[in-house]
Backbone bond lengths (Angstrom), bond angles and torsions (degrees), N, CA, C in turn:
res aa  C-N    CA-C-N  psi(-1)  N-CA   C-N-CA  omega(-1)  CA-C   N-CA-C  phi
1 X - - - 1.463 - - 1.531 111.40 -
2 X 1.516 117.21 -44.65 1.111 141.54 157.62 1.591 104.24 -10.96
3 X 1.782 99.76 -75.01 1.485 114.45 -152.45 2.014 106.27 -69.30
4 X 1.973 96.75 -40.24 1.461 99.39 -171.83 1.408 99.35 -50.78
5 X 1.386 128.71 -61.57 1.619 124.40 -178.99 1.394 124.44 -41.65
6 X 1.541 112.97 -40.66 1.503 97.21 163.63 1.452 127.39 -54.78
7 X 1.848 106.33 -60.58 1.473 84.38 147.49 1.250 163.26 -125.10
8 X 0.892 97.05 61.67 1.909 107.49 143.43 1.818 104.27 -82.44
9 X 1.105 121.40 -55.89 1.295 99.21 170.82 1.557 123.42 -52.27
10 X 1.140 109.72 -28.09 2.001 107.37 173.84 1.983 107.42 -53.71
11 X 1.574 89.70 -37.27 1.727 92.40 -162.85 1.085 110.82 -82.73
12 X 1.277 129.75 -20.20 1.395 131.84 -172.50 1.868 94.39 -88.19
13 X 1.001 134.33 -30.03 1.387 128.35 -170.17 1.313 96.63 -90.82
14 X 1.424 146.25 -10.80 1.273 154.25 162.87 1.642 119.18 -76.97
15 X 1.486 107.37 -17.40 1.386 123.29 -151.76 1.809 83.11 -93.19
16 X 1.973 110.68 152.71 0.863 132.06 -170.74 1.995 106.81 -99.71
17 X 1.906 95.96 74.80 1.715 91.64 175.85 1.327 120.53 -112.32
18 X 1.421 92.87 -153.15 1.805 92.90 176.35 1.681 94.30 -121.75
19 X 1.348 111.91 15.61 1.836 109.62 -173.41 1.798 98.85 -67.84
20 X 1.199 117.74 147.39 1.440 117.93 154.77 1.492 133.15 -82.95
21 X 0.962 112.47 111.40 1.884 116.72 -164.04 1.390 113.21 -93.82
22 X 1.496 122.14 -28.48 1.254 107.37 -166.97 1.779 78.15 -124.84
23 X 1.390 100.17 171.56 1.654 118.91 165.39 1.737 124.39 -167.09
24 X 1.051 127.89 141.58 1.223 140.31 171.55 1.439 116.72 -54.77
25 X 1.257 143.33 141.72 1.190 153.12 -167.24 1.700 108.95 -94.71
26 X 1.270 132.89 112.61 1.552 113.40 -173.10 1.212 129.17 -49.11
27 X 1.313 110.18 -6.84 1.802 99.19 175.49 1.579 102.73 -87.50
28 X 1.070 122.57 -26.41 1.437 133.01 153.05 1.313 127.57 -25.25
29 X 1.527 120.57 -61.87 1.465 142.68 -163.41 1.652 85.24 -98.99
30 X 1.082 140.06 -40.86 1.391 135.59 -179.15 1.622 108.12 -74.20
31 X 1.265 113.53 -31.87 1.558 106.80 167.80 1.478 131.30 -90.85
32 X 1.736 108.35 -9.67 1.363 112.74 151.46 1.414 97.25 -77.14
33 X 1.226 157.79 -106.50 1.579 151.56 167.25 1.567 94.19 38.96
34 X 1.182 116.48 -76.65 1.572 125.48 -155.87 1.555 111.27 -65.41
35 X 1.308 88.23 -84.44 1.699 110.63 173.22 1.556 120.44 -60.90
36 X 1.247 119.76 6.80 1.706 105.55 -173.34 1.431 143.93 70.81
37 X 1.568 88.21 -24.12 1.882 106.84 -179.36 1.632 111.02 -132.86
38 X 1.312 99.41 -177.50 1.852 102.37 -177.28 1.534 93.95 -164.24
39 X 1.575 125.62 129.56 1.022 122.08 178.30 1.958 86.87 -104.59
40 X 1.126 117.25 155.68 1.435 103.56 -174.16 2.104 87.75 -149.42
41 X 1.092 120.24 102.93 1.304 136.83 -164.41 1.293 107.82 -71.76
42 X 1.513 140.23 143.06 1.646 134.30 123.71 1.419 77.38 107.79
43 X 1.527 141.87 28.62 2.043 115.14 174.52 1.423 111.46 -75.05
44 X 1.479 109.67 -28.18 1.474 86.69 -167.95 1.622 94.51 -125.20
45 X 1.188 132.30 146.25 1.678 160.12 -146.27 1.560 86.44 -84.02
46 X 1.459 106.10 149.86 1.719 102.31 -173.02 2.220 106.43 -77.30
47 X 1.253 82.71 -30.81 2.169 85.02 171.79 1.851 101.39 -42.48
48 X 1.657 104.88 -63.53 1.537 97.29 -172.58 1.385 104.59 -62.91
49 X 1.216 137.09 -41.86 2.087 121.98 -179.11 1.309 112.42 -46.75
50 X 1.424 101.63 -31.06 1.512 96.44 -164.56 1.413 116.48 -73.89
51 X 1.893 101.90 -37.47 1.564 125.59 -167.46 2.233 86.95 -74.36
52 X 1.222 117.93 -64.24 1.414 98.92 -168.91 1.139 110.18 -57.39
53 X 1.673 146.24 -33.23 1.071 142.81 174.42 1.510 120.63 -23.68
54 X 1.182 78.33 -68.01 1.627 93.81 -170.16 1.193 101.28 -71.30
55 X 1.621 126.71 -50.44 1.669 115.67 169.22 1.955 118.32 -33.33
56 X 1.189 108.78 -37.69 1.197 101.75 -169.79 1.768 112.00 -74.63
57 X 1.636 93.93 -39.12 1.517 97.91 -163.02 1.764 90.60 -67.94
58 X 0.906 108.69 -44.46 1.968 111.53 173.69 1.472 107.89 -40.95
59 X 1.396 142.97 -53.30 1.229 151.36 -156.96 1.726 86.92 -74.66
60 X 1.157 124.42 -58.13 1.653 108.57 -179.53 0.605 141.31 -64.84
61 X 1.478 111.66 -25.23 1.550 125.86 169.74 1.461 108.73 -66.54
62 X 1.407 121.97 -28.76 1.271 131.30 -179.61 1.447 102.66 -71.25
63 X 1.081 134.19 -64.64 1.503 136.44 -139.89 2.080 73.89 -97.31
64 X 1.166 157.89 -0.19 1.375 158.67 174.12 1.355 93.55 -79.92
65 X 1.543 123.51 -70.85 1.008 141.93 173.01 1.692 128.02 -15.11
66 X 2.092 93.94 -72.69 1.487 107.83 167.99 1.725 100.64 -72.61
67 X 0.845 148.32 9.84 1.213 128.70 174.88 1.010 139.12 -116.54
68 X 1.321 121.92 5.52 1.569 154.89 -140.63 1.638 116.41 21.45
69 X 1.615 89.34 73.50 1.575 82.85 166.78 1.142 113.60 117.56
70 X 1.537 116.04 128.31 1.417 110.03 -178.09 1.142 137.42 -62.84
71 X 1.477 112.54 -16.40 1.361 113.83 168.59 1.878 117.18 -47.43
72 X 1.460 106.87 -35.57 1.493 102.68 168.18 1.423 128.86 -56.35
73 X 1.580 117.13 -4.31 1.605 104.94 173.31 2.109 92.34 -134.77
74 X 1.195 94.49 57.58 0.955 97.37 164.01 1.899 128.90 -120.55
75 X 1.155 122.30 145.96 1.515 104.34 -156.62 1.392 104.59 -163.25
76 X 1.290 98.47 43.76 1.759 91.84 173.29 1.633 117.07 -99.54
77 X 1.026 113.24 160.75 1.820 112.27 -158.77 0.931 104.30 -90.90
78 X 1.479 121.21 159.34 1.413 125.13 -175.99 1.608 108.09 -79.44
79 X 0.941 95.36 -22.52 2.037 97.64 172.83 1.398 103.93 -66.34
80 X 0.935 122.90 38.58 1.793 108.85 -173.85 1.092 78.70 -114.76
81 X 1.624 169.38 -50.38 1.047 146.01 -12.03 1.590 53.20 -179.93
82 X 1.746 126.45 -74.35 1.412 136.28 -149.79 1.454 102.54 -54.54
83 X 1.235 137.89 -48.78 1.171 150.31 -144.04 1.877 95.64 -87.88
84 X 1.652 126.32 -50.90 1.228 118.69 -174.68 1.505 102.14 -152.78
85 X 1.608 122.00 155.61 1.262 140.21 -172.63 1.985 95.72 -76.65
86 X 1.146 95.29 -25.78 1.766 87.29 -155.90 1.837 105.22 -60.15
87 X 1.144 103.85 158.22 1.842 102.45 160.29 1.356 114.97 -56.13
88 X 1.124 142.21 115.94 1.706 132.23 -179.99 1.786 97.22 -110.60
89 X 1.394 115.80 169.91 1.156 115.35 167.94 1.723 97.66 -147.15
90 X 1.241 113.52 177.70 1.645 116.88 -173.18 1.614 95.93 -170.64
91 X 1.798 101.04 119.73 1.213 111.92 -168.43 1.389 101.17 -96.30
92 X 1.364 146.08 157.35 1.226 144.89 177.19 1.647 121.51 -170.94
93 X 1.677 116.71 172.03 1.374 124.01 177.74 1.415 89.82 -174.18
94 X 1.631 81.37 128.98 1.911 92.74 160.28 1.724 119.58 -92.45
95 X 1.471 119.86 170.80 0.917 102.01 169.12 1.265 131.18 60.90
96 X 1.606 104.27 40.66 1.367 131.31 -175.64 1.747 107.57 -42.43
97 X 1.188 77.16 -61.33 2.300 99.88 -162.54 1.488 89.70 -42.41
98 X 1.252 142.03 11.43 1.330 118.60 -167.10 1.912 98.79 -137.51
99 X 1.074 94.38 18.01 1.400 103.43 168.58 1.885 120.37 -137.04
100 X 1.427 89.33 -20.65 2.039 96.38 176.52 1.527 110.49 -126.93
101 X 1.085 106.02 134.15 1.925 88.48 162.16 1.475 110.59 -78.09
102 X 1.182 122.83 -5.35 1.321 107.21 -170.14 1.692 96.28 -93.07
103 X 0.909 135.38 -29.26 1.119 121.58 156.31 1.430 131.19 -52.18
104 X 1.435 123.76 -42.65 0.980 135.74 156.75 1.550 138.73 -12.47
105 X 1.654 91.57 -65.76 1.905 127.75 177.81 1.559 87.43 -77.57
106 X 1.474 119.26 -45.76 1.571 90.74 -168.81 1.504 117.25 -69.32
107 X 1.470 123.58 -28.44 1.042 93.32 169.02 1.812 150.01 -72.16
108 X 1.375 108.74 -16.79 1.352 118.96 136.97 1.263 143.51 -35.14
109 X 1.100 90.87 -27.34 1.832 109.00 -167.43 1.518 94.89 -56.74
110 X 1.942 107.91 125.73 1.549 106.53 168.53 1.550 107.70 -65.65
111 X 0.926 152.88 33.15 1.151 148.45 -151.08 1.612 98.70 -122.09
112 X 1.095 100.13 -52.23 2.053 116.02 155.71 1.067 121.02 -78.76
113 X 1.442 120.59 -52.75 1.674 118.08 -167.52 1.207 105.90 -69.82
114 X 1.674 127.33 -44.05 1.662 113.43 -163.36 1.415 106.70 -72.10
115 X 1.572 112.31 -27.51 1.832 106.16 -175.97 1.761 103.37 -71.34
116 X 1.360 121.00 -21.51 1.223 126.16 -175.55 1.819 120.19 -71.52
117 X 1.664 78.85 -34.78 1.648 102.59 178.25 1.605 106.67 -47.17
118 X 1.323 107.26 -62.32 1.823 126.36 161.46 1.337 124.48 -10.97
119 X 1.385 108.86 -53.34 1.261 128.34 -167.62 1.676 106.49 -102.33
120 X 1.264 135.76 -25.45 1.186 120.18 175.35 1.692 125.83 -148.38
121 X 1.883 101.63 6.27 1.369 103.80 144.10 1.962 70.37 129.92
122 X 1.385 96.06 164.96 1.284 108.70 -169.76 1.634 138.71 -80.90
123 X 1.965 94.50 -6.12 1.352 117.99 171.27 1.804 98.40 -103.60
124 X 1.432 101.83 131.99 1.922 97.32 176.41 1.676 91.92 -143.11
125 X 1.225 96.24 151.36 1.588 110.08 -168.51 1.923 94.47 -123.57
126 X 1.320 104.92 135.73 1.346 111.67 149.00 1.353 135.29 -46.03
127 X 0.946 135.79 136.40 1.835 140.78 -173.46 1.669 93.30 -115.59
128 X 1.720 106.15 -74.85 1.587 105.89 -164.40 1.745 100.80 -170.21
129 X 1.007 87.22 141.51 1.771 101.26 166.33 1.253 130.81 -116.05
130 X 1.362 115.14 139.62 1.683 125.07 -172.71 1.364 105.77 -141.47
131 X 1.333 93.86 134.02 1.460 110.26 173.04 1.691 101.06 -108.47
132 X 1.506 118.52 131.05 1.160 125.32 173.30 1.584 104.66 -120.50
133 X 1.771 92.00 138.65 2.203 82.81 168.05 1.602 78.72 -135.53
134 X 1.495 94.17 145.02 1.602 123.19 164.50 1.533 110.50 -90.05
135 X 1.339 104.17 114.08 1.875 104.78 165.69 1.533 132.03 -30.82
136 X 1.004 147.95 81.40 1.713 112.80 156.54 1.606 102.90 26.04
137 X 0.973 134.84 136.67 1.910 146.92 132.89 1.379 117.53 67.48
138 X 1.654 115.14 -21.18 1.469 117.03 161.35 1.480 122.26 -157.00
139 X 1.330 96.11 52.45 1.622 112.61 177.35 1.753 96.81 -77.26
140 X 1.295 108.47 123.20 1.390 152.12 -178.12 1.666 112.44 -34.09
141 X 1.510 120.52 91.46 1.741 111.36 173.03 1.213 120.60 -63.01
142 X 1.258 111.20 164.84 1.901 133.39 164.16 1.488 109.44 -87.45
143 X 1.033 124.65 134.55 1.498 120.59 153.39 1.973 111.64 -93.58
144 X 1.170 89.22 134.58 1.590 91.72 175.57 1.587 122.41 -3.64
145 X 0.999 128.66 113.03 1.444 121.17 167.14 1.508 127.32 -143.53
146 X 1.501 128.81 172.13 1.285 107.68 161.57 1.591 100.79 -113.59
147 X 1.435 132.37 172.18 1.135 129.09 174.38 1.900 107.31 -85.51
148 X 0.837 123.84 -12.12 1.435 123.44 -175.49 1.459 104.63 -46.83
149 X 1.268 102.70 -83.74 1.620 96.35 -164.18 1.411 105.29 -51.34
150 X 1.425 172.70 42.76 1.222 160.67 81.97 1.322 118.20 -55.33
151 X 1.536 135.14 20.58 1.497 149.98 148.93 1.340 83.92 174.73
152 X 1.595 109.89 118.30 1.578 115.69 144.49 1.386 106.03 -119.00
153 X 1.408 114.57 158.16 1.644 149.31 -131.67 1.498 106.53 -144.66
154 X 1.094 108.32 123.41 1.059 109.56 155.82 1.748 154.15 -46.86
155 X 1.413 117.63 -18.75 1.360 135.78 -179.26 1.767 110.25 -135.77
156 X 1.625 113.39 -10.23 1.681 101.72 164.53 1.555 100.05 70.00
157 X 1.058 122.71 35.53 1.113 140.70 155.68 1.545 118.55 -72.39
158 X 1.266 115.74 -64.51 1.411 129.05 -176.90 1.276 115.91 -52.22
159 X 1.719 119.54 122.89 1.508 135.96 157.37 1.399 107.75 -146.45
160 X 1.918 95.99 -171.68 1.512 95.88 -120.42 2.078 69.81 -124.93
161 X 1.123 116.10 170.32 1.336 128.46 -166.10 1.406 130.33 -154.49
162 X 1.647 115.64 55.00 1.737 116.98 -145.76 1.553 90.22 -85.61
163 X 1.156 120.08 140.46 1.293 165.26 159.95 2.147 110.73 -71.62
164 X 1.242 94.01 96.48 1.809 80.96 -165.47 1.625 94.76 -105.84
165 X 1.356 106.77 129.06 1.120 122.40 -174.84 1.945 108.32 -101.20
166 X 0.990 118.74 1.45 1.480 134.26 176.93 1.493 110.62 -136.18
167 X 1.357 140.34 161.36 1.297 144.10 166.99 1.319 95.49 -75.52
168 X 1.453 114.99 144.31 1.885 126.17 177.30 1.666 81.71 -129.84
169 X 1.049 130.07 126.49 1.441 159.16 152.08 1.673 88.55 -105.73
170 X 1.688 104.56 148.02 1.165 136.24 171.36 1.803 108.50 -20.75
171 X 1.734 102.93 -74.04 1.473 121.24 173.13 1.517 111.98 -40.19
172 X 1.399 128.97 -49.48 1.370 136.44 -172.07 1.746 102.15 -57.47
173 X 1.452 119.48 -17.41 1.500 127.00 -166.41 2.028 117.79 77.51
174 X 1.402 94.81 44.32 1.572 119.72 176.38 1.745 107.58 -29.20
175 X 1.250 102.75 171.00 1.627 78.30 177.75 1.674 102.56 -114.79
176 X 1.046 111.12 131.84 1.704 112.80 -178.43 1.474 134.69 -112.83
177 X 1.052 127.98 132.53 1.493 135.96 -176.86 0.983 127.60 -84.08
178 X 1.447 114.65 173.65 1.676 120.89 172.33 2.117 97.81 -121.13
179 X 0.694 99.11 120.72 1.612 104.92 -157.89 1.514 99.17 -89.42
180 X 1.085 100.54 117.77 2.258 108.93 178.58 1.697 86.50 89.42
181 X 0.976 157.12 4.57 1.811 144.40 145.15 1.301 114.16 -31.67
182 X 1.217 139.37 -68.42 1.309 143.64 -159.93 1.495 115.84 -46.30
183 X 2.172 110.07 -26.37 0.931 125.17 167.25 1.601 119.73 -65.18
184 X 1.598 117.63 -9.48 1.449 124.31 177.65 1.422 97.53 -72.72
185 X 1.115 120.39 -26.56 1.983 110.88 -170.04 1.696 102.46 74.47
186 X 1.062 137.96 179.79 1.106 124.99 -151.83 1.638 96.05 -103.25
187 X 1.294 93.72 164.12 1.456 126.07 -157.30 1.647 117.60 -100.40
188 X 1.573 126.53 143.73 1.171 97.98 170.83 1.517 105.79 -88.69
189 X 1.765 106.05 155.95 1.499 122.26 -168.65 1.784 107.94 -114.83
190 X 1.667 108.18 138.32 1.546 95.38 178.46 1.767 92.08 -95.59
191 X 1.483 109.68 134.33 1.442 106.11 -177.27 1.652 121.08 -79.85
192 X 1.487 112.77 -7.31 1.502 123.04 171.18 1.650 107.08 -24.99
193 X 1.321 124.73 123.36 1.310 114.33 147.05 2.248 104.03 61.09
194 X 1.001 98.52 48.51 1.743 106.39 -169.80 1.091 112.76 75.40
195 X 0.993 110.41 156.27 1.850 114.63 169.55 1.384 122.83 -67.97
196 X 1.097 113.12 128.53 1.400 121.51 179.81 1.203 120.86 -154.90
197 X 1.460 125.03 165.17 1.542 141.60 -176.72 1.322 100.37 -71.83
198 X 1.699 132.66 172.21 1.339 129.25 -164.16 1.410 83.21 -93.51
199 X 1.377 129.15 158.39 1.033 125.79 178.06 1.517 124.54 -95.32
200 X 0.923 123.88 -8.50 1.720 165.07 161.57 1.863 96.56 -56.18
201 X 1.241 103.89 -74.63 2.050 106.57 -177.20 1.405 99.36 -71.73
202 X 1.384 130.07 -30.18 1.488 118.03 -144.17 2.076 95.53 -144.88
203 X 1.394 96.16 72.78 1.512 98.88 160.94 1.243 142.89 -47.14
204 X 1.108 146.01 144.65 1.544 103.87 176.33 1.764 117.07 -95.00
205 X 1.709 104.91 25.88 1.432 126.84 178.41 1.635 95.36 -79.73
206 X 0.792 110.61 -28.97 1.882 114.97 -167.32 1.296 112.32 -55.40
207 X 1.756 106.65 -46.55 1.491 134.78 -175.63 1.451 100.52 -58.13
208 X 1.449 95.99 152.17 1.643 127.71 161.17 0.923 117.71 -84.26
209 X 1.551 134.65 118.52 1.378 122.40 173.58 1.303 106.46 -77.26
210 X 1.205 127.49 -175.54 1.151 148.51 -174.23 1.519 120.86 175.38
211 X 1.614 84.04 94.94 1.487 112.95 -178.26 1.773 121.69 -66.21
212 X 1.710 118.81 126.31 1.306 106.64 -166.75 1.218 109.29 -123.47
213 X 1.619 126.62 149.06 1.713 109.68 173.24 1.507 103.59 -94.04
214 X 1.321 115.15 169.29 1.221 132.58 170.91 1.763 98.28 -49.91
215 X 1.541 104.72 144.98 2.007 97.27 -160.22 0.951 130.42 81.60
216 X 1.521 131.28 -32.03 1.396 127.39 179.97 1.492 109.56 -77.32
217 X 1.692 107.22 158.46 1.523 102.32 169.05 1.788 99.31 -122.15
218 X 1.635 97.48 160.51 1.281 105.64 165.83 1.600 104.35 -121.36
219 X 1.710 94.94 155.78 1.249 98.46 170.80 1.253 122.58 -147.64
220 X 1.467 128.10 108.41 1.092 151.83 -173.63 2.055 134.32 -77.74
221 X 0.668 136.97 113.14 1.721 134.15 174.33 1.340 115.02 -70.14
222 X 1.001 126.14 147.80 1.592 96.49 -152.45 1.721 88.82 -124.63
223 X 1.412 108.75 54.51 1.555 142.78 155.97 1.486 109.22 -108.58
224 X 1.475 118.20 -27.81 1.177 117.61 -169.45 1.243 105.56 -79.77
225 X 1.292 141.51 129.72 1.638 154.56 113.33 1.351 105.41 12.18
226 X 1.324 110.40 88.52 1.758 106.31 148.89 1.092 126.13 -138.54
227 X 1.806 130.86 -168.07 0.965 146.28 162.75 1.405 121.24 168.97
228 X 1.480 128.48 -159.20 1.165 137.79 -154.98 1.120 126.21 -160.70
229 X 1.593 137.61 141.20 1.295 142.26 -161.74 1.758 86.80 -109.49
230 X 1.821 79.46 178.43 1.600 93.39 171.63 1.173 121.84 -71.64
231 X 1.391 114.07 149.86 1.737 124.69 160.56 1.629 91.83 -57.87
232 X 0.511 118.60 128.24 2.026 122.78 159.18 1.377 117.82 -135.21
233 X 1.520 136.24 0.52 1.693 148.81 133.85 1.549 101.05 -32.08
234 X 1.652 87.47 -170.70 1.633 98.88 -160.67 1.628 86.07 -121.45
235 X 1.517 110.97 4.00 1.805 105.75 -170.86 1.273 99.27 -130.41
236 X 1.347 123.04 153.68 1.305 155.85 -143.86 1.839 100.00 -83.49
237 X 1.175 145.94 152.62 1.223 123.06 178.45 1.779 95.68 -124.92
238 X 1.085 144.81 111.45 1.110 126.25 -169.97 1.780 127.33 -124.83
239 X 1.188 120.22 117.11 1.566 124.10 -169.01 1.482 133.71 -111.64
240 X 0.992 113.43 127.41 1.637 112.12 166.46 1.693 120.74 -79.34
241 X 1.527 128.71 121.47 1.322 99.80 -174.43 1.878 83.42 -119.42
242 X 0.965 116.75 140.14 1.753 127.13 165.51 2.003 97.21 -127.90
243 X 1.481 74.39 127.60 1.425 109.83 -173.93 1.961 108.07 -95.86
244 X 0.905 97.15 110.76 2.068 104.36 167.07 1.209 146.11 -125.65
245 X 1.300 133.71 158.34 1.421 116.96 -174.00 1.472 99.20 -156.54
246 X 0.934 98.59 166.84 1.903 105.70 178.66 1.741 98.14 -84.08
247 X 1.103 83.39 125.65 1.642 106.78 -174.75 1.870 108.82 -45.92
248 X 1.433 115.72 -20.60 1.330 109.26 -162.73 1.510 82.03 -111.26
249 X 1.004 163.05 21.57 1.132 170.52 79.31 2.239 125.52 -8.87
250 X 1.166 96.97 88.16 1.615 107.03 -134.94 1.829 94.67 -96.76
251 X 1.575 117.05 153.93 1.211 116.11 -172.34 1.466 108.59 -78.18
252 X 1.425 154.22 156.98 1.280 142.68 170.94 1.718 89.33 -74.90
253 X 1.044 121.07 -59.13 1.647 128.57 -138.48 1.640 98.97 -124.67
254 X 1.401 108.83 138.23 1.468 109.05 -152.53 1.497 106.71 -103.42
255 X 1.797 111.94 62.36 1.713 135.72 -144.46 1.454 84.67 -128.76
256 X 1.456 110.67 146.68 1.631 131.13 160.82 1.636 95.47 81.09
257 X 1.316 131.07 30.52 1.258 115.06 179.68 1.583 122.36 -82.26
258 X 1.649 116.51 143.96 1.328 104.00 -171.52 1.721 115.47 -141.59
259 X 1.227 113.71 -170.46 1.425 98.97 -167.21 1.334 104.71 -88.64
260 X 1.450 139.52 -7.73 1.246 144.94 -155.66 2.029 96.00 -109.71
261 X 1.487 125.85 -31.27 1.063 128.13 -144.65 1.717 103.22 -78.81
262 X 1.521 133.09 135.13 1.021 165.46 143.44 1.862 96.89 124.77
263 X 0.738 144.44 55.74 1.456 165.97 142.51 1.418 102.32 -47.42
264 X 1.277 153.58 110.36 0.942 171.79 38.34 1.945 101.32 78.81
265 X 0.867 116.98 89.87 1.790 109.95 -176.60 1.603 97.93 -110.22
266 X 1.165 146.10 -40.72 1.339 133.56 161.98 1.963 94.94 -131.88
267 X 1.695 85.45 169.53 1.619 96.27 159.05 1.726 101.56 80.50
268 X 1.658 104.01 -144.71 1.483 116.14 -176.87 1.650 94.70 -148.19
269 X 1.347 104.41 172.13 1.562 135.88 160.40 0.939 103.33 -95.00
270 X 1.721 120.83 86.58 1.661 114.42 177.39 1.758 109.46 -54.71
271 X 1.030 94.93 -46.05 2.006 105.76 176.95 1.640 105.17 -50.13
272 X 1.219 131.92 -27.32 1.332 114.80 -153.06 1.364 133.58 25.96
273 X 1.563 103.65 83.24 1.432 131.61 -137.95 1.595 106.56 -96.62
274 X 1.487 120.36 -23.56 1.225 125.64 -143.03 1.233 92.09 -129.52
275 X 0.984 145.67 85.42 1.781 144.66 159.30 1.218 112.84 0.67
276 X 1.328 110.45 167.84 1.561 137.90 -161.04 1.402 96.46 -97.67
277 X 1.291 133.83 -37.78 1.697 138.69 -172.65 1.587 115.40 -77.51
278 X 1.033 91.11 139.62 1.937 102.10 160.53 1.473 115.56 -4.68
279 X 1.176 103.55 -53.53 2.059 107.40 -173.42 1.284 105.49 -94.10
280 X 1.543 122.09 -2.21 1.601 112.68 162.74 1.538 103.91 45.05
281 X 1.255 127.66 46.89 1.797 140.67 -170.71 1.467 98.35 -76.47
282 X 1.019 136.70 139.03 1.240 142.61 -115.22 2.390 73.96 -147.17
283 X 1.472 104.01 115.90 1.078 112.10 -162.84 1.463 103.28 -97.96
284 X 0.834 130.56 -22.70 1.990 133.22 148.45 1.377 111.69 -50.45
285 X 1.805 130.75 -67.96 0.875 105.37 154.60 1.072 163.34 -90.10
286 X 1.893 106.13 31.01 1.603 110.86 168.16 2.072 88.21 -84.06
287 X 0.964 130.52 8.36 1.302 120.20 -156.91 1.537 95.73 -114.59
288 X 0.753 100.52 -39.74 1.586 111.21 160.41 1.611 136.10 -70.22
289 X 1.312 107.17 -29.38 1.398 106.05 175.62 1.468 107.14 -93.18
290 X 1.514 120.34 -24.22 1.619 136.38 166.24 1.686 93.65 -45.15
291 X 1.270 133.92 -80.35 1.319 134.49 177.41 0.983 134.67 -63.34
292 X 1.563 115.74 10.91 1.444 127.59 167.94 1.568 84.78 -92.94
């Protein structure tokens, strides 16, 4: 009797609902509130780190492969330049879901969306996904930044949600904050080499690190102050970041657009935003680029 109840509990957590399964604890949702961020520990089981791991490092080698050469998924900013003398490099691909299914399901996974639900209402829409891997010894820093000015929004809804598929300790180039920032409202940015904070007011000594194990997620507002040092280890540091916002929560400026963006990850599009046709044209921003 024992076993039938387990599963039935297996099937119902397998089953395709609208029930909420996982949830955030209020000192939780009150300390993203405060601080801007949420480190939220242990989401995904060490079997799946291991299985996306390698999915990811596979996906570059793939798209390295068709492209002649790794320099094609390479993408580190020229502002890194501020932060350290060394050569850095930064391997990457956006728009994961369109190369793995396992990427795909993860982003669905209530395991993210319902704790996300918490924080910015129970319908969340896709923006964009990036997969970043840090080198061995000179995987590529951030200088201070906020994500706003590379899509700003109307309601400050939108943050960012990396998925760490490796442990980032400090040395690995962890990713670190400025804790209560988001309360600055946005910032002016010098656009040299990515957007970033001057490096002169905004060190990236100022920041909090925030150390993650392989499994943990972070979750960021993308008002909040961050960035990242070098990998300088002998191991690879490697991340998923998926970016969201509440769908009625609208872009000012019709910038960062992608082929993956308004994707539906929990909830609905109360607006029914995205047309009925083939190109699913996104009727805010034909309304928006009309008045640009």
């Amino acid at each position: 009797m024992q076993q039938e109840g387990a599963e039935w509990r297996r099937i119902l957590l397998e089953m395709i609902t609208a029930e909420k399964r996982y949830a955030l604890r209020p000192e939780e949702v009150a300390f993203y509130r405060e601080q801007g961020y949420l480190h939220i520990p242990g989401v995904l089981e060490p079997a799946e780190v291991d299985y996306l791991r390698a999915e990811a490092h596979a996906l570059i080698q793939r798209l390295a492969a068709s492209r002649g050469g790794e320099q094609a998924v390479q993408a580190q900013w020229g502002s890194a330049r501020l932060i350290t003398d060394l050569p850095t490099t930064l391997l990457h691909c956006h728009n994961v879901q369109f190369h793995s299914a396992a990427f795909t399901r993860l982003l669905c996974d209530p395991r993210l969306t319902d704790r996300i639900a918490d924080l910015i209402g129970p319908n969340i829409q896709l923006h964009h996904t990036k997969l970043f891997i840090k080198p061995p010894e000179r995987g590529a820093p951030f200088p201070l930044h906020q994500d706003y000015p590379y899509f700003p929004h109307e309601k400050h809804t939108m943050l960012a949600a990396i998925f760490f598929f490796d442990d980032a300790p400090p040395e690995k180039g962890c990713l670190c904050v400025v804790p209560g920032s988001h309360k600055l409202g946005p910032l002016p940015h010098e656009p040299e080499g990515g957007w970033h904070l001057p490096v002169e007011q905004y060190p990236l000594e100022m920041a909090v690190p925030v150390p993650a194990r392989a499994g943990d997620v972070v979750v960021f507002n993308y008002l909040t102050i961050h960035g990242s040092g070098v990998n300088r280890t002998d191991e690879a540091r490697t991340t998923l970041l998926v970016q969201m916002r509440d769908p009625t929560d609208h872009p000012t400026v019709a910038t960062h657009l992608s082929r993956g963006q308004g994707m539906m990850l929990r909830g609905i599009d109360p607006e029914a935003d995205a047309g009925p046709h083939t190109d699913s044209a996104s009727r805010y921003l034909a309304t928006l680029t009309a008045g640009g």
